[in-house]
PDB file of N, CA, C and O in Angstrom:
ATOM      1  N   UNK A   1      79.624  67.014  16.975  1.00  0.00           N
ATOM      2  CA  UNK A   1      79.403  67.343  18.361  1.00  0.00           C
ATOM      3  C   UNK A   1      80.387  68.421  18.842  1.00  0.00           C
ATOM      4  O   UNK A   1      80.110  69.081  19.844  1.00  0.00           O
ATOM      5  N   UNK A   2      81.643  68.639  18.092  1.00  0.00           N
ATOM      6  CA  UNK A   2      82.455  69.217  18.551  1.00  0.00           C
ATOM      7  C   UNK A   2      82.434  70.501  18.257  1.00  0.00           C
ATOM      8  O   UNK A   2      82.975  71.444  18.836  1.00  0.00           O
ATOM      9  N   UNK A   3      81.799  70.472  17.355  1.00  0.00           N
ATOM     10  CA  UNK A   3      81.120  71.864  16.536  1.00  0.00           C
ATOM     11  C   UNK A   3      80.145  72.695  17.626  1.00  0.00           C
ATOM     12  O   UNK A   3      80.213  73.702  18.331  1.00  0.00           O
ATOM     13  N   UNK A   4      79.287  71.725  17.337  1.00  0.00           N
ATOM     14  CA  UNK A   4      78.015  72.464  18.600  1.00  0.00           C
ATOM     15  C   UNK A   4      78.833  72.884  19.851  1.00  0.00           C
ATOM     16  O   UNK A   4      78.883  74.071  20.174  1.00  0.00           O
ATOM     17  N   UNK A   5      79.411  72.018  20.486  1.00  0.00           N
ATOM     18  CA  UNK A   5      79.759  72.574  21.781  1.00  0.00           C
ATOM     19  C   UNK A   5      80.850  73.888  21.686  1.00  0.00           C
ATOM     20  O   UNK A   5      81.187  74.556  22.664  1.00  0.00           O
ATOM     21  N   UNK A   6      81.298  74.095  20.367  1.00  0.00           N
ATOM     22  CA  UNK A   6      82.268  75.330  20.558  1.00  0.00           C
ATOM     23  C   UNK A   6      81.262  76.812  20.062  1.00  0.00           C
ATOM     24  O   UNK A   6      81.505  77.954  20.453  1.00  0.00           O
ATOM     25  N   UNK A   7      80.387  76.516  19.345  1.00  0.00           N
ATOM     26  CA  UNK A   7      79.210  77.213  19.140  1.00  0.00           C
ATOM     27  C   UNK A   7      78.899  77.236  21.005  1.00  0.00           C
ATOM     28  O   UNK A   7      79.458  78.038  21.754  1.00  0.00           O
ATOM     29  N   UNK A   8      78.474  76.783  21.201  1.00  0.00           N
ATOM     30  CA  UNK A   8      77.951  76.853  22.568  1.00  0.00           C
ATOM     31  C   UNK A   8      78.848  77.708  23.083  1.00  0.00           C
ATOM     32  O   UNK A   8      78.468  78.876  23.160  1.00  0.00           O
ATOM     33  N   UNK A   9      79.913  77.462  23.451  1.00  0.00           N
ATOM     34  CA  UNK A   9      81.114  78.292  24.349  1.00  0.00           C
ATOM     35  C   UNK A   9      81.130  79.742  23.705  1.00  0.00           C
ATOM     36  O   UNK A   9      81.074  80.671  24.510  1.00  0.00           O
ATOM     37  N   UNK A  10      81.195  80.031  22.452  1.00  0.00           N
ATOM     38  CA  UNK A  10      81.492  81.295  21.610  1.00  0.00           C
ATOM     39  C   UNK A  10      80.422  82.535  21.796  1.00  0.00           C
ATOM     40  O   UNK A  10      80.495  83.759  21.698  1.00  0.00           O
ATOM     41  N   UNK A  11      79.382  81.574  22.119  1.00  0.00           N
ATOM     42  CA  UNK A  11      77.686  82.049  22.718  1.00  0.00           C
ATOM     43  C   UNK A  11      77.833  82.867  23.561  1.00  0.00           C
ATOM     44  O   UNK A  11      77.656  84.086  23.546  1.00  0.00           O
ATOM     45  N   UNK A  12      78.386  81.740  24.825  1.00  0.00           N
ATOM     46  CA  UNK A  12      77.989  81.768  26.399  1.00  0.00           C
ATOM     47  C   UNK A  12      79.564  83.007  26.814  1.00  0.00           C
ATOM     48  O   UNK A  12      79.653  83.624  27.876  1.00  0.00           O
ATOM     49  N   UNK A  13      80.467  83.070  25.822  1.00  0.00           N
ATOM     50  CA  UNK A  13      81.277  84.063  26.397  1.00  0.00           C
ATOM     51  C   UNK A  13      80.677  85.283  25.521  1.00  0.00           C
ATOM     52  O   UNK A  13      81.015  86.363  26.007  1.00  0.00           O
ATOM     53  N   UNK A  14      79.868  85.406  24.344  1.00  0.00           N
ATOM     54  CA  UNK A  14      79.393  86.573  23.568  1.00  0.00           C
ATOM     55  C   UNK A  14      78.709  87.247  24.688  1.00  0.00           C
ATOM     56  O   UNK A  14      79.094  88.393  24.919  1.00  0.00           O
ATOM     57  N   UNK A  15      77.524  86.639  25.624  1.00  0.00           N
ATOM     58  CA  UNK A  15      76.686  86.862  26.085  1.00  0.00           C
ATOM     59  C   UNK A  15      77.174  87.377  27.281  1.00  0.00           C
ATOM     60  O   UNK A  15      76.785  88.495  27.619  1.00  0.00           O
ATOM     61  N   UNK A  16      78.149  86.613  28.156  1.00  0.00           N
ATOM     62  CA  UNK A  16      78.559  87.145  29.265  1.00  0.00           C
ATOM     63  C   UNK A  16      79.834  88.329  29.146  1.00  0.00           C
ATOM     64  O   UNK A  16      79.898  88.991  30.182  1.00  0.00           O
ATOM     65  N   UNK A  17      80.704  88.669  28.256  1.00  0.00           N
ATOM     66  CA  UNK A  17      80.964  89.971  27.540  1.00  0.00           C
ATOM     67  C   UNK A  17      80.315  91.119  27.542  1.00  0.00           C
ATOM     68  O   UNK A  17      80.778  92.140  28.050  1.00  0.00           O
ATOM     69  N   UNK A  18      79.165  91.044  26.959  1.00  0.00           N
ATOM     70  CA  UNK A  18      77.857  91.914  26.610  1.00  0.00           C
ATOM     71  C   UNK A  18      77.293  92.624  28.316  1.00  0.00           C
ATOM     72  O   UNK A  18      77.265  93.772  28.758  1.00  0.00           O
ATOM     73  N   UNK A  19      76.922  91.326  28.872  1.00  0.00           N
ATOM     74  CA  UNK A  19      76.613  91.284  30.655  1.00  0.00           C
ATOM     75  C   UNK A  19      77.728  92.227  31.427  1.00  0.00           C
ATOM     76  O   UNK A  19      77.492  92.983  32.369  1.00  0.00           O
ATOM     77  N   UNK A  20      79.248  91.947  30.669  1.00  0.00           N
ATOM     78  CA  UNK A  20      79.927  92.598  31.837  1.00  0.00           C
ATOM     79  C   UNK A  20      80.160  94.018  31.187  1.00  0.00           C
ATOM     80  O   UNK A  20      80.271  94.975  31.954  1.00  0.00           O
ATOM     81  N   UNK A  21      80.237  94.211  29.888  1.00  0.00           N
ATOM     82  CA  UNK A  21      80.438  95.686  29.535  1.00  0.00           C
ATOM     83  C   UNK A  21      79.179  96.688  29.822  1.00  0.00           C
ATOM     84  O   UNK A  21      79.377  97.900  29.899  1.00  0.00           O
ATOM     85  N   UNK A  22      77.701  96.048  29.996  1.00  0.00           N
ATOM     86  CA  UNK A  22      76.889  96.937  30.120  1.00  0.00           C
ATOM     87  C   UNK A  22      76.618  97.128  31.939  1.00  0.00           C
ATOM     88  O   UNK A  22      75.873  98.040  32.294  1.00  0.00           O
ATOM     89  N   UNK A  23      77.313  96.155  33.083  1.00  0.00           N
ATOM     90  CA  UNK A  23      77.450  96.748  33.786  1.00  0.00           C
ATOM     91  C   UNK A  23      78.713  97.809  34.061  1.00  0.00           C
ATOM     92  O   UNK A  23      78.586  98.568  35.023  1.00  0.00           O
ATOM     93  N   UNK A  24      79.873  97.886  33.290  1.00  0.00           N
ATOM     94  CA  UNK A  24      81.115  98.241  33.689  1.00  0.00           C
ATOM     95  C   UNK A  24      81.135  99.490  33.058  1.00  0.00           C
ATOM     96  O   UNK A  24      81.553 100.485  33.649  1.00  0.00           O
ATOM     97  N   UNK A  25      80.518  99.537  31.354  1.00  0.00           N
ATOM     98  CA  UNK A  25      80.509 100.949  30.822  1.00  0.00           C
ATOM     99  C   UNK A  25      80.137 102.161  31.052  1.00  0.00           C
ATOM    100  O   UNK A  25      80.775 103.097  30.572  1.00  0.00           O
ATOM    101  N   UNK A  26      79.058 102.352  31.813  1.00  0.00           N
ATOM    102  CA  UNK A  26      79.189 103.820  32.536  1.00  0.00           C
ATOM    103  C   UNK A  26      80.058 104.047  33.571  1.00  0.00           C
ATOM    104  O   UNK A  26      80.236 105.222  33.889  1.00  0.00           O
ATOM    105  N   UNK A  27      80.723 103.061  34.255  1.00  0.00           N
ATOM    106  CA  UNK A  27      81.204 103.985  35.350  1.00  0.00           C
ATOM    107  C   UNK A  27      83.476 104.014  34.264  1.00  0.00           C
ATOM    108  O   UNK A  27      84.551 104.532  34.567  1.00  0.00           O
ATOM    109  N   UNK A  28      83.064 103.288  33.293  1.00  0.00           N
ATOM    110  CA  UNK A  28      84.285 103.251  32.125  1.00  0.00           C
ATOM    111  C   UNK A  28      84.359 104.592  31.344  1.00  0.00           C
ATOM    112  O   UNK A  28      85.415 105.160  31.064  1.00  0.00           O
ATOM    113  N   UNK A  29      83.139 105.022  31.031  1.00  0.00           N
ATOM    114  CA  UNK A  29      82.883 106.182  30.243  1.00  0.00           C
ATOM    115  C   UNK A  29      82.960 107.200  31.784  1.00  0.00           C
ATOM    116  O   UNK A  29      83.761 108.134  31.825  1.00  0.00           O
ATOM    117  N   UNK A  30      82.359 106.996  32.577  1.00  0.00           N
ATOM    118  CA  UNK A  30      82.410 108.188  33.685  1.00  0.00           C
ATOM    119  C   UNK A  30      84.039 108.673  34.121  1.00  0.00           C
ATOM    120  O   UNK A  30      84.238 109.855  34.404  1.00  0.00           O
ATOM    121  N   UNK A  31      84.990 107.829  34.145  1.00  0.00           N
ATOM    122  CA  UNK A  31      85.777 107.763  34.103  1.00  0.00           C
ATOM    123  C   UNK A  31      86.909 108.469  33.024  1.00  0.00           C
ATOM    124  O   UNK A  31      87.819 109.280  33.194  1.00  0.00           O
ATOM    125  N   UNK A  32      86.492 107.892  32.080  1.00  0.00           N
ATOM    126  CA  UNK A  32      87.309 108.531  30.899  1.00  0.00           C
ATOM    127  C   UNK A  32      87.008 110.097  30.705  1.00  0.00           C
ATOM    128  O   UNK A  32      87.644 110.832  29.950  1.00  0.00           O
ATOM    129  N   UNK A  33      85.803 110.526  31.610  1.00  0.00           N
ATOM    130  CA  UNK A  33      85.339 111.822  31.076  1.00  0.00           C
ATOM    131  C   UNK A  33      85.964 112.709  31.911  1.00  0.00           C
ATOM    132  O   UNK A  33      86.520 113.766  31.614  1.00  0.00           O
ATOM    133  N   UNK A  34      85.773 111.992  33.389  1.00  0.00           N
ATOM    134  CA  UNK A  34      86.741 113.066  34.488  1.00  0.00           C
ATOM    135  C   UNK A  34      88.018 113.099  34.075  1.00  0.00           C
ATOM    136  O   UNK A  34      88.534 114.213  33.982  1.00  0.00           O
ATOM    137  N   UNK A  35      88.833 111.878  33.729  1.00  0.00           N
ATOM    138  CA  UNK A  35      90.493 112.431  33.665  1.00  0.00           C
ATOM    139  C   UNK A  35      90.452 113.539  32.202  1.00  0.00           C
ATOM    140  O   UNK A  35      91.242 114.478  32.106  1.00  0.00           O
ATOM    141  N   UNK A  36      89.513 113.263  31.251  1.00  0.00           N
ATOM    142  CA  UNK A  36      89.398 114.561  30.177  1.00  0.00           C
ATOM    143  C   UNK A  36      89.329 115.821  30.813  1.00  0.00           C
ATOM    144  O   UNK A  36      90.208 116.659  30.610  1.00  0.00           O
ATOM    145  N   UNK A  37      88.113 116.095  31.766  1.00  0.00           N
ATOM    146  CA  UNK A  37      88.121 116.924  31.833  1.00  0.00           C
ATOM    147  C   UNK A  37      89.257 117.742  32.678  1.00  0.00           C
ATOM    148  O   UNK A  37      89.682 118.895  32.594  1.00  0.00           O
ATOM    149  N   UNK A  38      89.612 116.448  33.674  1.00  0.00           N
ATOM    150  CA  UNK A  38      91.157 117.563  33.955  1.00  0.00           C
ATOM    151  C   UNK A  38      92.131 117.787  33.069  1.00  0.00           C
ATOM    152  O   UNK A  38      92.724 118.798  33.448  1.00  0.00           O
ATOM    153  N   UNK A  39      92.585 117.388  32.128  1.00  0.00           N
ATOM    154  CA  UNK A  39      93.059 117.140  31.308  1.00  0.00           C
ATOM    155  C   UNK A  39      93.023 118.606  30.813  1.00  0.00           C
ATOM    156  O   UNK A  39      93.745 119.541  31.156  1.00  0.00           O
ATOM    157  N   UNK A  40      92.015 118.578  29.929  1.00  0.00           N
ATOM    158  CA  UNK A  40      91.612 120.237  29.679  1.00  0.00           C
ATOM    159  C   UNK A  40      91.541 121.292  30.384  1.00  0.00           C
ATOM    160  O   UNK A  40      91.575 122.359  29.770  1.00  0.00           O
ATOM    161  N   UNK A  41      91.395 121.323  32.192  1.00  0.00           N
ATOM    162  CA  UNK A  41      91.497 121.952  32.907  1.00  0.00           C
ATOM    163  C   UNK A  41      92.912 122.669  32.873  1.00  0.00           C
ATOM    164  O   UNK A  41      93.121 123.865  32.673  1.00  0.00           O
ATOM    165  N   UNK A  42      93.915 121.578  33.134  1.00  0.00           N
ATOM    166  CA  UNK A  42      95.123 121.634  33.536  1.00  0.00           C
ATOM    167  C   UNK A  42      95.524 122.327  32.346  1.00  0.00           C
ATOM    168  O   UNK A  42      95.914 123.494  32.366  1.00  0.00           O
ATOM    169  N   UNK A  43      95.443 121.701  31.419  1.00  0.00           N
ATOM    170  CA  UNK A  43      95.710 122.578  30.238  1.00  0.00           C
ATOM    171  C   UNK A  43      95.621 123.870  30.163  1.00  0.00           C
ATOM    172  O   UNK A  43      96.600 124.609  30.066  1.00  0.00           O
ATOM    173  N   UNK A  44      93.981 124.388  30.215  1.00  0.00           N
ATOM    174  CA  UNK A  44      93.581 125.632  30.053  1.00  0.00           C
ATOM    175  C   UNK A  44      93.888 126.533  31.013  1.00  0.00           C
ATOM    176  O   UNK A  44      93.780 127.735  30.771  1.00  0.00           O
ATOM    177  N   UNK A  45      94.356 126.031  32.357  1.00  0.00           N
ATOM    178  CA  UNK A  45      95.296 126.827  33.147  1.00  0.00           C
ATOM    179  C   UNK A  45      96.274 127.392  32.974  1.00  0.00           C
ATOM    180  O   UNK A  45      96.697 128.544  33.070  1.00  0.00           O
ATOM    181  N   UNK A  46      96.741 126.083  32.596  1.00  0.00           N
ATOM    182  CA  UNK A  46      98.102 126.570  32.259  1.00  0.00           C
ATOM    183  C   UNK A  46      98.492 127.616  31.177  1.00  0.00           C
ATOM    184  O   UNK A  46      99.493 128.330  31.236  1.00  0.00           O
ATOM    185  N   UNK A  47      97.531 127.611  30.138  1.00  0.00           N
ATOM    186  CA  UNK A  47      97.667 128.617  28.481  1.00  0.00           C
ATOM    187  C   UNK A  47      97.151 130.048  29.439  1.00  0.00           C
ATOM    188  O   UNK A  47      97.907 131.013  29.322  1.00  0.00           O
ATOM    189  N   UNK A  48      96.032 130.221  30.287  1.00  0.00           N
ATOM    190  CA  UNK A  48      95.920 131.579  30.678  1.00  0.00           C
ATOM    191  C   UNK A  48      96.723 132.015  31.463  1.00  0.00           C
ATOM    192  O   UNK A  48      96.937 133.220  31.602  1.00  0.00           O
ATOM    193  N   UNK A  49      97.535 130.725  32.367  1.00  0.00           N
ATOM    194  CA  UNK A  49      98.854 131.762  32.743  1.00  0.00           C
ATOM    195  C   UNK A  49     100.203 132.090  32.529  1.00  0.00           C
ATOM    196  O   UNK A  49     100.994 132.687  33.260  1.00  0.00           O
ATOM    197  N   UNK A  50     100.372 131.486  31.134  1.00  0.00           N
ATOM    198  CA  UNK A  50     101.571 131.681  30.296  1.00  0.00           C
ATOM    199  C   UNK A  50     101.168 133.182  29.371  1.00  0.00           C
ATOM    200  O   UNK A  50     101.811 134.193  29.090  1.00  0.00           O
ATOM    201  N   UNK A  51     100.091 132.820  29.156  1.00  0.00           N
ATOM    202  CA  UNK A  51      99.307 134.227  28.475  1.00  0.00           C
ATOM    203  C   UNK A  51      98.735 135.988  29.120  1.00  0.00           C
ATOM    204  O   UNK A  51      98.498 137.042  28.530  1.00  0.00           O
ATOM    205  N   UNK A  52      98.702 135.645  30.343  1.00  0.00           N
ATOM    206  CA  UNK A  52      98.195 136.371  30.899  1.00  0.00           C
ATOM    207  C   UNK A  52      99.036 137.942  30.491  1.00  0.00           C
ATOM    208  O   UNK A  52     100.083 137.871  29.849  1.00  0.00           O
ATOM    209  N   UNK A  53      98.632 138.952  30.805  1.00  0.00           N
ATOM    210  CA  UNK A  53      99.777 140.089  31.357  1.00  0.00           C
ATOM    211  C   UNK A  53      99.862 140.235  33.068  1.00  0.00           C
ATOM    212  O   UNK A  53      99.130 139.993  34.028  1.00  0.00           O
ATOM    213  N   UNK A  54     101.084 140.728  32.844  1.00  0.00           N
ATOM    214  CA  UNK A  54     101.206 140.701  34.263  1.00  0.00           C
ATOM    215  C   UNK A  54     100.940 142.096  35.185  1.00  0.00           C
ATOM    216  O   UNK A  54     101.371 143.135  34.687  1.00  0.00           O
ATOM    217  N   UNK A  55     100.136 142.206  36.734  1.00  0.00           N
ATOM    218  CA  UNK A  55      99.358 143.433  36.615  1.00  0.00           C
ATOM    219  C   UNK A  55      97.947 144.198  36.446  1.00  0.00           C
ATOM    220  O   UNK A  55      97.414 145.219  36.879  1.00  0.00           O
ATOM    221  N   UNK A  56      97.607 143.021  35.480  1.00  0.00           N
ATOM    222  CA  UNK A  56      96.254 143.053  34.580  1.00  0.00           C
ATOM    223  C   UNK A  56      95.275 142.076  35.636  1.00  0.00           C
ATOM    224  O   UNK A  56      95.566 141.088  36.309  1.00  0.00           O
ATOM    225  N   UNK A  57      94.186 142.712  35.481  1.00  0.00           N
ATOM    226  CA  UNK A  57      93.085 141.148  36.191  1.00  0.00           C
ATOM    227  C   UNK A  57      92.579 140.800  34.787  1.00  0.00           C
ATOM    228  O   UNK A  57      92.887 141.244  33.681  1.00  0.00           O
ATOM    229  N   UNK A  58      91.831 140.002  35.124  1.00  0.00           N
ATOM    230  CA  UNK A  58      91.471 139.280  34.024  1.00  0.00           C
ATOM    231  C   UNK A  58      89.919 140.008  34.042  1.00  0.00           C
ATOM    232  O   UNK A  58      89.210 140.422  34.959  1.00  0.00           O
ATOM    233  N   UNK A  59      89.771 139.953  32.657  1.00  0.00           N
ATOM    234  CA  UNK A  59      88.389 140.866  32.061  1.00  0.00           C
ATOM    235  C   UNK A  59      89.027 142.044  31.537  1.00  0.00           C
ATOM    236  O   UNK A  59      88.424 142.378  30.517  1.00  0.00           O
ATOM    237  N   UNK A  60      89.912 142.761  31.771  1.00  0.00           N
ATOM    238  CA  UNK A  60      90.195 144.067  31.610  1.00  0.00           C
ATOM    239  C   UNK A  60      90.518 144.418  29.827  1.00  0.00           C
ATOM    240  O   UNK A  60      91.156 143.605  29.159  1.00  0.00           O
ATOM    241  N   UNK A  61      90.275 145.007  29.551  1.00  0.00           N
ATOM    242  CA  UNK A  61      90.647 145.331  27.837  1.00  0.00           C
ATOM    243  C   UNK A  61      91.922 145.862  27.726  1.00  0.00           C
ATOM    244  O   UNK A  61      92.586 146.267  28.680  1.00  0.00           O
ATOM    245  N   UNK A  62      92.232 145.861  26.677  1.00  0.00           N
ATOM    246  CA  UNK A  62      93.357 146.694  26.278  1.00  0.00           C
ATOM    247  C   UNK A  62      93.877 146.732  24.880  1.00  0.00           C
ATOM    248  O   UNK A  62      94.063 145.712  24.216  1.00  0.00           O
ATOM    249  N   UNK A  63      94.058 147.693  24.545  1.00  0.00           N
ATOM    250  CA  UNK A  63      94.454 147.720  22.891  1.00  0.00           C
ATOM    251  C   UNK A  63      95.979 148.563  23.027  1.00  0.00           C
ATOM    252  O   UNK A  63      96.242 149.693  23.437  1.00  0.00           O
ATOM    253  N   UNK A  64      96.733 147.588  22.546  1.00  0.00           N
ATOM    254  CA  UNK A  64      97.716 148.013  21.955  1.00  0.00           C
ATOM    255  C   UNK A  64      98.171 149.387  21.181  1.00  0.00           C
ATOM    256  O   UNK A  64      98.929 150.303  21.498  1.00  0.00           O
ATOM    257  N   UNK A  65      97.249 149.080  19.853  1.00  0.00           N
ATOM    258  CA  UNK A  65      97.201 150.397  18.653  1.00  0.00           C
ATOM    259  C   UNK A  65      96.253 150.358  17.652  1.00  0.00           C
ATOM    260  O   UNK A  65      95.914 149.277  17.172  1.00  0.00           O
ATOM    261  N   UNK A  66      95.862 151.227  17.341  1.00  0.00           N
ATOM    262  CA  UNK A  66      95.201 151.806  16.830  1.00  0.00           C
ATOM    263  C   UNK A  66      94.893 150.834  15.528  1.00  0.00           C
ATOM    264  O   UNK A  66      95.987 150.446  15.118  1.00  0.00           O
ATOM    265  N   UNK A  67      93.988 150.376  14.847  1.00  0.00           N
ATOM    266  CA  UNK A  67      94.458 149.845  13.472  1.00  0.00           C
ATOM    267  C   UNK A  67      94.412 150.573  12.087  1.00  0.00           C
ATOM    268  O   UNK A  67      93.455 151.102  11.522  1.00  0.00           O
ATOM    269  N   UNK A  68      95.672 150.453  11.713  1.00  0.00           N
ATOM    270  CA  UNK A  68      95.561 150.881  10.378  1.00  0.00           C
ATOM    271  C   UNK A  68      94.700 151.066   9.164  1.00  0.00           C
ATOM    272  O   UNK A  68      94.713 150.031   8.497  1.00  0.00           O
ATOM    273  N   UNK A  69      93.704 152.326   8.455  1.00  0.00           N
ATOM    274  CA  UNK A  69      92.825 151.941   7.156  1.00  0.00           C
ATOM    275  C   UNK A  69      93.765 151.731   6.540  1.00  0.00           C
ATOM    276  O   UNK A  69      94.866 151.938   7.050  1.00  0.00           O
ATOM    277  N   UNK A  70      93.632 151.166   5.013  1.00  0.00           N
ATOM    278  CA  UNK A  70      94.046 151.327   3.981  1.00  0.00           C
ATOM    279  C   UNK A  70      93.000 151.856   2.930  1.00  0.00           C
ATOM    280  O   UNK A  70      92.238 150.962   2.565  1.00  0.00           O
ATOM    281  N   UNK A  71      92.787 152.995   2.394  1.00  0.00           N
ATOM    282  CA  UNK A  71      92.091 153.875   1.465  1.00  0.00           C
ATOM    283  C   UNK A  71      91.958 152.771  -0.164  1.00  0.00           C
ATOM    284  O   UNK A  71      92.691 153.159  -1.074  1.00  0.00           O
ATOM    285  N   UNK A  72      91.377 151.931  -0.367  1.00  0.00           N
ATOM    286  CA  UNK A  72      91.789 151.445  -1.433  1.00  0.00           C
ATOM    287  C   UNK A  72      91.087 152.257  -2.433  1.00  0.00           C
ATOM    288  O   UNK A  72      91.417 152.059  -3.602  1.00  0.00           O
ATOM    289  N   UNK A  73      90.098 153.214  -2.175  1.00  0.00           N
ATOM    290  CA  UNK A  73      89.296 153.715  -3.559  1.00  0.00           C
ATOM    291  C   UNK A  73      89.777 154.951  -4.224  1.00  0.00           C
ATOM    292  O   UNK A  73      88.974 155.751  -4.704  1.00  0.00           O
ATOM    293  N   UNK A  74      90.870 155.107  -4.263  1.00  0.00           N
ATOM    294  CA  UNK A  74      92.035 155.823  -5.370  1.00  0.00           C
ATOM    295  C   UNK A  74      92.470 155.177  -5.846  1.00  0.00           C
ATOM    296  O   UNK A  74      92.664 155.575  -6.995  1.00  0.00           O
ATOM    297  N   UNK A  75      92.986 153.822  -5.608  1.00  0.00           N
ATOM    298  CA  UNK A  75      93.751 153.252  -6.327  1.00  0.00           C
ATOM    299  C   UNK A  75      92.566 152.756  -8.471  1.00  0.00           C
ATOM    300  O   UNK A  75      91.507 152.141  -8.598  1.00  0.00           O
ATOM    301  N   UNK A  76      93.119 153.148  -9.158  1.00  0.00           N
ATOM    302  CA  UNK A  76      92.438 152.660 -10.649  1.00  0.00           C
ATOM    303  C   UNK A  76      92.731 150.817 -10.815  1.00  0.00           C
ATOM    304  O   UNK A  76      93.742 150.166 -11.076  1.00  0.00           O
ATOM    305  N   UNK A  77      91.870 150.588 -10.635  1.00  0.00           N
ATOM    306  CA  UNK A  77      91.457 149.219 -11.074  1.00  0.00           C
ATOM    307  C   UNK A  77      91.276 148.636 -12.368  1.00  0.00           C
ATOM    308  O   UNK A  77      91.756 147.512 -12.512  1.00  0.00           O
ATOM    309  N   UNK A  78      90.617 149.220 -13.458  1.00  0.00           N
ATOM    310  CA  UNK A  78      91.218 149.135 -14.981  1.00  0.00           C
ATOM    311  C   UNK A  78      90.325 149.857 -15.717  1.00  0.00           C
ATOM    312  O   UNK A  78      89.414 150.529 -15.232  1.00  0.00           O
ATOM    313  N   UNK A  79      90.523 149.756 -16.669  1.00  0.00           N
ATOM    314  CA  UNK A  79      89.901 150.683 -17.773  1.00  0.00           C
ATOM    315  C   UNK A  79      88.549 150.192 -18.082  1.00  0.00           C
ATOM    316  O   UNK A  79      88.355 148.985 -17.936  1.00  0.00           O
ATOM    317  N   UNK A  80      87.637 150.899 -18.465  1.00  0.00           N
ATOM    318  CA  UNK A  80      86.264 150.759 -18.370  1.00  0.00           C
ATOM    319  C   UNK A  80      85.741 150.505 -20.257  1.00  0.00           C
ATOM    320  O   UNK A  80      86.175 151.186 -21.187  1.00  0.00           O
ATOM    321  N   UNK A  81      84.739 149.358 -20.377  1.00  0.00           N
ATOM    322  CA  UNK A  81      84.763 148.890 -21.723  1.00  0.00           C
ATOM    323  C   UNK A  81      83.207 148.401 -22.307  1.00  0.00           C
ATOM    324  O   UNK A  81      82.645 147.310 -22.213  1.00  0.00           O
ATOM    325  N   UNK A  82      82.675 149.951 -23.076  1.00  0.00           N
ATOM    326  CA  UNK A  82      81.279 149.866 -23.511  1.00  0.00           C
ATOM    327  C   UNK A  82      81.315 149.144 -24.163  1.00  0.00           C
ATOM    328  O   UNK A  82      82.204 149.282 -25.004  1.00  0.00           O
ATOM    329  N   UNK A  83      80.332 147.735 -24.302  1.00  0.00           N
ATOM    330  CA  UNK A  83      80.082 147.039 -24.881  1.00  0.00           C
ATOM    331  C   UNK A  83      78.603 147.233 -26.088  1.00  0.00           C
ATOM    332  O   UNK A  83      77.664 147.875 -25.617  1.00  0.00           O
ATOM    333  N   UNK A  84      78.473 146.841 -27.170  1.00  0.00           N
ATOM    334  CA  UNK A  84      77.397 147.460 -28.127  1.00  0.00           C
ATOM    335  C   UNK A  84      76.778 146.490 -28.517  1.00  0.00           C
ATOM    336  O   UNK A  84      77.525 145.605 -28.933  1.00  0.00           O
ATOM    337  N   UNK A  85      75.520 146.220 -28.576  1.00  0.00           N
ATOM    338  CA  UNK A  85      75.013 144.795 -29.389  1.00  0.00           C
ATOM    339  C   UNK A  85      75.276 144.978 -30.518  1.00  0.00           C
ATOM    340  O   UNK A  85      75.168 146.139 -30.914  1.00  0.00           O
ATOM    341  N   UNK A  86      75.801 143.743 -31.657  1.00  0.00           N
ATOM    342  CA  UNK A  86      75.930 143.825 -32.990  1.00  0.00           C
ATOM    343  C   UNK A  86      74.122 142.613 -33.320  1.00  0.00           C
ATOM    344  O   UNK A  86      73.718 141.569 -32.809  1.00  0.00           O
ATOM    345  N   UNK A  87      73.533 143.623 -34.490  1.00  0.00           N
ATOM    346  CA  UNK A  87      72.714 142.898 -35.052  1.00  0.00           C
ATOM    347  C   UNK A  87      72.601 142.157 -36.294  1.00  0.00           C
ATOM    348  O   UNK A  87      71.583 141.508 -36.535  1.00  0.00           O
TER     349      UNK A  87
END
């Protein structure tokens, strides 16, 4: 008997668990998503204005310099090796 009735209890709290997370989980998940997204806000504020130049609006281009080629097709790569079928 003592069996059944703890079966019973293990049930009746499985069930009412289940009852309270599927009313509580969206506004749990709604939650967790706003403090993310400030989260990332605050963040990403903060990196564009540690980054920024100063002066500059934002959108504007700018290049530094020029980039360097490097010509690699002078340089000899190795010696070249006819191969012959033997029959």
């Amino acid at each position: 008997m003592v069996v059944l009735k703890t079966l019973l209890i293990l049930l009746l709290v499985y069930y009412l668990l289940k009852m309270l997370f599927r009313l509580f989980a969206p506004k749990l998940f709604s939650y967790a998503a706003k403090k993310t997204e400030a989260h990332f806000k605050e963040n990403f504020e903060k990196f564009t204005n540690e980054h920024a130049p100063k002066g500059e609006q934002v959108g504007d281009v700018i290049i530094d310099k020029k980039p360097t080629r490097k010509n690699n097709s002078s340089k000899k790569v190795g010696d070249y090796i006819d191969f012959e079928e033997i029959d």
